[in-house]
C-alpha positions in Angstrom: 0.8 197.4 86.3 -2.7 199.0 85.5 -5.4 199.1 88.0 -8.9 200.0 87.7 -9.5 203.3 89.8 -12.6 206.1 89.8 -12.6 208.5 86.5 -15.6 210.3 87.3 -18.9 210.5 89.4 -22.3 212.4 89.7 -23.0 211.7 93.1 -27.1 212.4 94.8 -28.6 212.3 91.0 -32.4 212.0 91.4 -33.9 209.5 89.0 -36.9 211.5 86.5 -38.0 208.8 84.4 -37.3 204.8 84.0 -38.8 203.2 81.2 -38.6 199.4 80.6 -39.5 199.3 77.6 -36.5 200.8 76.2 -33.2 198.0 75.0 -31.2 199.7 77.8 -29.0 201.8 79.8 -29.0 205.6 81.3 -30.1 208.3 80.0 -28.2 211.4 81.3 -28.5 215.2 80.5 -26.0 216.2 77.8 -24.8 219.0 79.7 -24.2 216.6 83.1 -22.1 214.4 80.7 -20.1 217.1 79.4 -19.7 218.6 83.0 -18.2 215.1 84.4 -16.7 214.0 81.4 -18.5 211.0 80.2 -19.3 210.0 77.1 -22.2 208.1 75.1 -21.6 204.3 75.1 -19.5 204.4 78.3 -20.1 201.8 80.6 -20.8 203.3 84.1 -21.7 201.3 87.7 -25.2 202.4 89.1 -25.8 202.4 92.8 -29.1 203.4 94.5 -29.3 205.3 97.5 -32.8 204.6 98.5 -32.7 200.5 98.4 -28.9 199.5 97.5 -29.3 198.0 94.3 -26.0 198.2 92.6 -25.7 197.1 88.6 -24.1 198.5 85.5 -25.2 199.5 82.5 -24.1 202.2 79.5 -24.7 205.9 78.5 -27.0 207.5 76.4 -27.2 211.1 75.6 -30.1 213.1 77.0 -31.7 216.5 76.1 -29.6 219.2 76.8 -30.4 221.1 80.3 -33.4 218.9 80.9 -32.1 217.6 84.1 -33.0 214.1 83.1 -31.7 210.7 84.8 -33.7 207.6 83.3 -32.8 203.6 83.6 -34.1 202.3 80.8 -34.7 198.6 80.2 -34.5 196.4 82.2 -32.4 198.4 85.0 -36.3 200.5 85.0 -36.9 197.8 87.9 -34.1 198.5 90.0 -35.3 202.6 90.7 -37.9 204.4 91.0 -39.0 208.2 90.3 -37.3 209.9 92.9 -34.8 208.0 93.8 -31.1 209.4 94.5 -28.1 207.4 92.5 -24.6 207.6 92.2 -23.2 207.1 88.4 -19.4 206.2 88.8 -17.2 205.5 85.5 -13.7 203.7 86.0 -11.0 203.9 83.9 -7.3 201.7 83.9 -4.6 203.4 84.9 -0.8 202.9 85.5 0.2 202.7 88.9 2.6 205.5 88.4 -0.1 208.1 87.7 -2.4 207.1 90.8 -1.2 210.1 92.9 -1.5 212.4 90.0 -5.1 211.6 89.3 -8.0 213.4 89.9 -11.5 212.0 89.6 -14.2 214.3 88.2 -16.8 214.7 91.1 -20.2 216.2 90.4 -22.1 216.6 93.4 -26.3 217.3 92.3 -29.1 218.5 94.4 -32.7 217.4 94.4 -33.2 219.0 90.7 -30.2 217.6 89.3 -28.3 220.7 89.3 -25.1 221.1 89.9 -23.9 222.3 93.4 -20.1 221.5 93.8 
């Protein structure tokens, strides 16, 4: 039996940028990706600290170092500059490795740096 348990998480990210009039998705630092593990494409689950919107959407690769966080799209209307998120990815896994598995936990501060 497989079930569906956390793979990885950036937790406090501050939003930089949204802009609706991009097709879609999350724009995340290319460094933060590497850092937690993510990968372009991947779907991830979005949930906003400052007014509890909650949605998914799918990665895109940022600049390099630039500390950027951006909903693009239509997810634009569900933050706002400023705001703190949480970006958690899931993955399947067997039963049997549960106890063995580690998420990836990136914990950010106000600039999107990492702090733990």
């Amino acid at each position: 039996m497989n079930i569906e348990i956390l793979y990885s998480k950036i937790h406090n990210a501050t939003i930089t940028d949204a802009n609706l009039k991009y097709k879609g998705s999350i724009t995340i630092d290319k460094a933060l990706l590497k850092k937690a593990k993510l990968f372009v494409g991947q779907k991830v689950e979005i949930a906003n600290l400052n007014n509890g919107e909650r949605f998914s959407t799918y990665i895109i690769e940022g600049e390099e170092n630039s500390k950027t966080i951006c909903l693009n799209g239509a997810a634009a209307r569900k933050v706002q500059i400023g705001d703190k998120i949480i970006i958690m990815a899931y993955a399947s896994c067997n039963i049997n490795e549960v106890e063995s598995h580690t998420p990836t936990i990136l914990i950010l501060d106000e600039n999107n740096n990492i702090i733990n």
